[in-house]
C-alpha positions in Angstrom: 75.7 110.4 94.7 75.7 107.0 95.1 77.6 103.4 94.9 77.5 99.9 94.1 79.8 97.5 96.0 80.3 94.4 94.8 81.3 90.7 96.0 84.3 89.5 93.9 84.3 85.7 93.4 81.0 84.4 92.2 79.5 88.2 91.7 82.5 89.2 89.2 84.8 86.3 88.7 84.4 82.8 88.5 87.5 80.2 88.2 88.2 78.1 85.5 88.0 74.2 85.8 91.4 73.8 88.2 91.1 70.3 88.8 92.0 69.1 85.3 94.8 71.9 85.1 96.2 70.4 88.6 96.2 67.0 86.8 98.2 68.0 84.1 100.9 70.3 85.9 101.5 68.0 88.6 102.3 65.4 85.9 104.4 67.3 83.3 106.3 69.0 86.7 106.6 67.0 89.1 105.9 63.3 87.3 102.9 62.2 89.4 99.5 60.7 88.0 96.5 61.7 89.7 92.9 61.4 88.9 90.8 64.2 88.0 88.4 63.2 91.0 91.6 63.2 93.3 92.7 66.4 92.0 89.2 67.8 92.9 89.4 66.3 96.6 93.0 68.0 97.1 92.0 71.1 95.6 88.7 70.8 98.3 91.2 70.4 100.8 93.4 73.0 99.7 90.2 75.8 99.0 88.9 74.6 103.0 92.4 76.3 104.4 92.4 78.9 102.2 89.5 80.4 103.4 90.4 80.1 107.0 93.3 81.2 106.5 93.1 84.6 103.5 93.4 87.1 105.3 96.7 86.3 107.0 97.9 87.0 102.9 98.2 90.7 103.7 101.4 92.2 101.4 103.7 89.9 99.4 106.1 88.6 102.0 102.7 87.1 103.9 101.0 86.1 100.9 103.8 84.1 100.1 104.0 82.5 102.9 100.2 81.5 102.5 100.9 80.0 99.0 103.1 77.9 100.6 101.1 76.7 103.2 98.0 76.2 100.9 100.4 74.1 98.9 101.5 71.8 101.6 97.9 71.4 102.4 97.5 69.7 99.0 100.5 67.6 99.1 99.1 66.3 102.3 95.9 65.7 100.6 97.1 64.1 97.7 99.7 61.7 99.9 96.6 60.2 101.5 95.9 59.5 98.1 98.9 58.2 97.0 100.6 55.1 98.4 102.2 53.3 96.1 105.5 54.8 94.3 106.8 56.2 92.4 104.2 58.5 92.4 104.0 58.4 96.3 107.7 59.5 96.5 108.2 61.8 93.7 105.3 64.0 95.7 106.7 63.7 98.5 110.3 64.9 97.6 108.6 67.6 95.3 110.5 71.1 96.3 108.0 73.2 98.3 108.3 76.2 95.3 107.1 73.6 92.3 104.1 72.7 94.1 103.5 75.9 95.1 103.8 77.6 91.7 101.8 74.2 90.4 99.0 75.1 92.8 99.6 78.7 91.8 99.4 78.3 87.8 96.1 75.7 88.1 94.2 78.7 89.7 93.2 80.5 86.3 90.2 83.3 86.9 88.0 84.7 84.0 85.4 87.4 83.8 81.7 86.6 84.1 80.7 87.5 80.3 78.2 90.6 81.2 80.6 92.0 83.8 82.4 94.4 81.6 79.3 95.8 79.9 77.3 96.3 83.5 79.8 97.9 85.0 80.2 100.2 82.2 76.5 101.1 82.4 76.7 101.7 86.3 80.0 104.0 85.6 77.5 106.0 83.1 74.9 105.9 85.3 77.2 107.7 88.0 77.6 105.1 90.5 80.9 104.7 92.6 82.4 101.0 91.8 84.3 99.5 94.7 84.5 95.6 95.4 84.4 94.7 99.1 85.7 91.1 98.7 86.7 88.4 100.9 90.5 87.7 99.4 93.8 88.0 100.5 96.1 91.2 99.0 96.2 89.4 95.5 93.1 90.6 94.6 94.0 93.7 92.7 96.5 92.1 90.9 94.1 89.5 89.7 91.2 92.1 88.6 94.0 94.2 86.5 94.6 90.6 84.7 91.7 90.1 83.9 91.1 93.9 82.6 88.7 94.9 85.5 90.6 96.8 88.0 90.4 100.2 85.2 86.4 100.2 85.7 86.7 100.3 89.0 87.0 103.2 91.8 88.3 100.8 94.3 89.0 98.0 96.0 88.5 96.7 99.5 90.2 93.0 101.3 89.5 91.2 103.9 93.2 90.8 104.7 93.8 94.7 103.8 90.3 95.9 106.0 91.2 93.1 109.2 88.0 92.0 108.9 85.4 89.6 106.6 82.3 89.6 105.9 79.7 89.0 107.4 81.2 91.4 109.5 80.0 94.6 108.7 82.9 97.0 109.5 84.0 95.2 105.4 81.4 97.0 104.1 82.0 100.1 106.2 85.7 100.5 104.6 84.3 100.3 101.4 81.6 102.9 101.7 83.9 105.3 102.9 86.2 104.7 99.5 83.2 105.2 97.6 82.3 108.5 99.3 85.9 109.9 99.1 85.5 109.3 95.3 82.5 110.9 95.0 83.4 113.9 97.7 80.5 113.1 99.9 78.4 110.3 101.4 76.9 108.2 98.7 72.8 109.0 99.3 72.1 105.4 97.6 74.5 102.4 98.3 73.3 98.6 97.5 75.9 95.7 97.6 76.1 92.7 95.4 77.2 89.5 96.4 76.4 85.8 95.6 76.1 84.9 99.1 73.5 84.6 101.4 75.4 84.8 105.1 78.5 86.5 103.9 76.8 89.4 101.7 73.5 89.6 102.5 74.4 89.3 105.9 77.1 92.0 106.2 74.8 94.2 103.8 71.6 94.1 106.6 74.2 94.4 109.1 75.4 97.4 107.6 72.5 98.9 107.1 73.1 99.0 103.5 70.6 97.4 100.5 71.4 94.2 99.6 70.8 92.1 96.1 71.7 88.4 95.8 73.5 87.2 92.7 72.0 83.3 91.9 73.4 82.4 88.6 71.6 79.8 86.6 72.7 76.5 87.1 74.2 77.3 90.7 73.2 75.1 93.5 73.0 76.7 97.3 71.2 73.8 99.1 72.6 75.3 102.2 72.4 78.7 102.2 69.1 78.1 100.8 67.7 76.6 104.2 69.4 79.2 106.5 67.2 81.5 103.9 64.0 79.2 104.2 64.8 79.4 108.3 66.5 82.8 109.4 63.9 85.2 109.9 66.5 87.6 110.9 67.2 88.3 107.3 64.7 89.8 105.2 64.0 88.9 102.0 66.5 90.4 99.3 65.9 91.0 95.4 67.8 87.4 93.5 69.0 88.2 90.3 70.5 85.3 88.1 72.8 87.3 86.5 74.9 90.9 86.6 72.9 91.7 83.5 69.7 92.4 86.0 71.4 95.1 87.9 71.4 98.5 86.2 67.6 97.8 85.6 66.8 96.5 89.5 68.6 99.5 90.5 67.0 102.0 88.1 70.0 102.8 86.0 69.2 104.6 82.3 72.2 105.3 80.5 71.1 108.4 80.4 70.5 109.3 83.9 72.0 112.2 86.2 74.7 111.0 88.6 
């Protein structure tokens, strides 16, 4: 028996270019011009509370209340932007609900292309498929869009769990899923994530295997001089893309579960 958890964003899903999407809804909704580069910087600003703030999004009534937040975080970024009207004013008198659904629809995720097929091979290879994910509670909504959520045995959130990684109690919830679906303690368990403190981290600090996902083309100047530095954290297999798994990990088609 064993299992494979796995990082969400970055590892499974990446997000489509927002920043042009935000240019265009915020002019056809709400009639203000922006810049791609100043859509970028209010969608930075936007992504920066977001992630202090996902796992208050714990059922519908709080994740709402999130959305709304995380828009008024980028009205205020693009108002610092914005002084001259009518654009200036037209933002500012923008309902709370049309940014937030503006925000909302310019967040589009898509599928890394060799997800599907990898997990397929894992499934065959008879390893339990939970993600352990740092997200707030729309996360299984957005993996059954995107048609993952059916090759999957479970899924495990920050906001649902009470804890992120690198905290390793995360990682903890998620072995315990994997084990009820298998009906025993998985013997072999290695999670997969695309980040060096947040995965890795809670991986060692669960005791667990680790692998780090560096897609081609990625930069990580930062991680990658805690990496060169941090001698607490051992050196873990880099793959540059899902498509390396099932052969890192020993996984034949064929093989016995």
């Amino acid at each position: 028996m064993k299992a494979v958890l796995l990082d969400a964003f970055g590892t499974l899903l990446d997000l489509n270019a927002p920043a042009p999407l935000l240019r265009a809804l915020l002019a056809q909704r709400v009639g203000v011009a922006v810049s791609e580069d100043q859509a970028a910087r209010a969608l930075a600003a936007e992504v920066s509370y977001y992630r202090a703030h996902m796992h208050e999004g714990r059922d519908p009534d709080s994740l709402a209340s999130l959305h709304a937040r995380c828009a008024e975080t980028l009205r205020d970024a693009l108002a610092g932007m914005l002084t001259e009207p009518p654009d200036a004013e037209r933002l500012r008198s923008a309902p709370g609900e049309l940014l937030t659904g503006v925000l909302l629809d310019s967040l589009s995720f898509r599928v890394f292309d060799e997800v599907p097929q990898v997990l397929a091979r894992l499934r065959a290879c008879g390893f339990a498929l939970v993600v352990a994910s740092n997200w707030d509670a729309s996360l299984e909504r957005v993996l059954e869009r995107v048609g993952l959520l059916a090759q999957l045995d479970g899924v495990v959130t920050s906001a649902a769990a009470g804890f992120a990684k690198p905290d390793p109690r995360l990682l903890d919830r998620a072995v315990s899923l994997a084990a009820a679906v298998l009906g025993g303690p998985p013997r072999q368990v290695v999670h997969v994530g695309d980040s060096l403190i947040e995965d890795v981290g809670a991986a060692h600090a669960a005791g667990l295997r680790a692998v780090l996902v560096r897609r081609r083309g990625e930069r990580h100047a930062v991680e990658d001089e805690v990496r060169e530095r941090a001698d607490a954290l051992q050196r873990v297999p880099v793959i540059g893309s899902l498509a390396e798994l099932p052969g890192l990990l020993g996984c034949e088609v064929s093989s016995a579960p």
